[in-house]
C-alpha positions in Angstrom: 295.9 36.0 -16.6 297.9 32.9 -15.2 301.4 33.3 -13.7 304.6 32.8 -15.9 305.9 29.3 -14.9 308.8 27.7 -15.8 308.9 23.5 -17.2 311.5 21.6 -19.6 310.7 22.8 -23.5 308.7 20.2 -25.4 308.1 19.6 -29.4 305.0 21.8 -29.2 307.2 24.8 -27.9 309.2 25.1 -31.1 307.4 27.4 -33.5 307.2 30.1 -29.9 311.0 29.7 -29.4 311.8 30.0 -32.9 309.8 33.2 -33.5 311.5 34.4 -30.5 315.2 34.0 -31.2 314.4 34.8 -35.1 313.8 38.4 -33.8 316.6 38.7 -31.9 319.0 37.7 -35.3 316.6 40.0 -36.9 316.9 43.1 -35.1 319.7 42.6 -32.7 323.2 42.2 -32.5 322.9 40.1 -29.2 323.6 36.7 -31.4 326.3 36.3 -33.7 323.5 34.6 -36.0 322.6 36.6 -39.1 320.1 34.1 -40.8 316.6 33.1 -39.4 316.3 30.0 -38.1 314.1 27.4 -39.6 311.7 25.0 -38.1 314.0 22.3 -38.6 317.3 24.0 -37.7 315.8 25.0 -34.7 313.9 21.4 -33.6 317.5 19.9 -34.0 319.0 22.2 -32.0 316.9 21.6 -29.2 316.5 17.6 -29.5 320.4 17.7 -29.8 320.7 20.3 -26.8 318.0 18.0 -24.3 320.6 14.8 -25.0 323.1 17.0 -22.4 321.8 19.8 -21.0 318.5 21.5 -19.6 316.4 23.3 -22.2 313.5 25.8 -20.3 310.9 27.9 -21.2 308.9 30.1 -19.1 304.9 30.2 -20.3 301.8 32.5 -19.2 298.5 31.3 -20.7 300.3 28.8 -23.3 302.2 31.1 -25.0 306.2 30.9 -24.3 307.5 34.3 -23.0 311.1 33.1 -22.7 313.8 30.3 -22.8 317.0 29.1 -21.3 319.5 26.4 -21.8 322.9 25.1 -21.3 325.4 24.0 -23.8 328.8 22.5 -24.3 331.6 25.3 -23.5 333.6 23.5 -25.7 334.0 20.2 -27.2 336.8 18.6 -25.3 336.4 16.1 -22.5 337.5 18.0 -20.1 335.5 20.7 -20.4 332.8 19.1 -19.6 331.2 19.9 -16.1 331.4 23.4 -17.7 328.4 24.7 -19.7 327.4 27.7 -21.6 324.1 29.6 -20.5 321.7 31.3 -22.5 318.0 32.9 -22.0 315.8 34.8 -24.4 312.9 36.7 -23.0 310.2 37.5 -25.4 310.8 41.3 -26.1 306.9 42.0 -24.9 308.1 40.8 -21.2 311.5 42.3 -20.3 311.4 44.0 -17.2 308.8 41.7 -15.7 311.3 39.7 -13.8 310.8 36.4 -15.6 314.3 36.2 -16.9 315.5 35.8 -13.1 313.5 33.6 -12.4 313.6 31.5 -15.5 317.6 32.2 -15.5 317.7 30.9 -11.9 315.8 27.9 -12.8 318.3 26.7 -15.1 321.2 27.4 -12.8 319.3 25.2 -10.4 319.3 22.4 -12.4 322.7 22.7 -14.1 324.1 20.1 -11.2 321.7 17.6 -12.0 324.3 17.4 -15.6 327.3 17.4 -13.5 327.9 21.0 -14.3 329.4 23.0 -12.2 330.4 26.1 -14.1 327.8 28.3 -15.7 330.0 30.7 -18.3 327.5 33.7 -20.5 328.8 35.4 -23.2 327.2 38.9 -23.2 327.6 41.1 -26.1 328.6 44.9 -25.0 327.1 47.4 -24.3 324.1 45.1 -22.4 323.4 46.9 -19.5 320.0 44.8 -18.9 322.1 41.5 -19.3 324.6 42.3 -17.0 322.7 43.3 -14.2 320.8 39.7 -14.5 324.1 37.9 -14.4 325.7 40.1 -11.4 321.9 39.3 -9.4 322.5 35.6 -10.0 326.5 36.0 -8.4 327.9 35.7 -11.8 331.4 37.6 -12.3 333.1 38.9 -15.4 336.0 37.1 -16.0 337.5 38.9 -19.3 336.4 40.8 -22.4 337.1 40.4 -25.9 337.2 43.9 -28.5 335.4 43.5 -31.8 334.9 40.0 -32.2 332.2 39.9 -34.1 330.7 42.1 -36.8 326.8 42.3 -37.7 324.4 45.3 -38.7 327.1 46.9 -40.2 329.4 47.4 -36.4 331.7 45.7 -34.9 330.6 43.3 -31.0 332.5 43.4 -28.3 331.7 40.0 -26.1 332.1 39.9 -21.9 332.2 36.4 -20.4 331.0 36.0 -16.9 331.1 32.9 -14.6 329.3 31.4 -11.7 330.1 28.1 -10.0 326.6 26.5 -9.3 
């Protein structure tokens, strides 16, 4: 068994990240998305993403075991040496410590986009996701009550910053 290492996503990574997120709208409230992504939603969403921002995936033995990327915070100019984070682990390898590592490799990179504000939106209660964020120096900086509804309850959302 190799090591999980971490590289920029690639076309052939696509079907791997899509099954991945696609259980996560499936069977958890941690994205606001309530339809599975297709194929094509999903390869726009990264060829669109890779124009700005840093997509990664970490990969043991070819087969992708997570993914993280930046995104606009929001559309206006000057928003834009701020980015939104966000990483998916592969629900077979939580606990393994690839989400640090994979999270930290994005963070690294982020300045190489001129970003320097990393901002997560955690949904609440996440107790796994906020320990990653406060390991990586990330700090809440406000919380927003039932924002969001899916699987029949209402989502609470934390957002939590780091300067990189």
């Amino acid at each position: 068994m190799q090591t999980v290492q971490i590289r920029e996503a690639s076309v052939e990574d696509i079907q791997q990240i899509l099954d991945i997120y696609n259980h996560y709208i499936q069977h958890t409230v941690i994205t606001f998305d309530v339809e599975a992504y297709s194929y094509e939603q999903m390869s726009n969403k990264i060829s669109l993403l890779q124009k700005d921002y840093p997509v990664l995936v970490a990969y043991q033995d070819d087969h992708i075991v997570g993914y993280a990327y930046a995104s606009a915070w929001k559309t206006k100019t000057a928003y834009k040496h701020s980015a939104e984070t966000t990483i998916y682990i592969h629900p077979n390898y939580h606990g393994k410590g690839i989400g640090l590592r994979l999270y930290n490799a994005l963070l690294t990179s982020l300045p190489l986009f001129e970003i320097v504000n990393a901002i997560a939106c955690i949904t609440i209660p996440n107790d796994g996701s906020i320990r990653l964020h406060e390991k990586l120096g990330f700090f809440k900086i406000g919380k927003f009550d039932k924002v969001g509804f899916k699987h029949a309850q209402w989502i609470d959302v934390e957002y939590w910053q780091k300067q990189v």
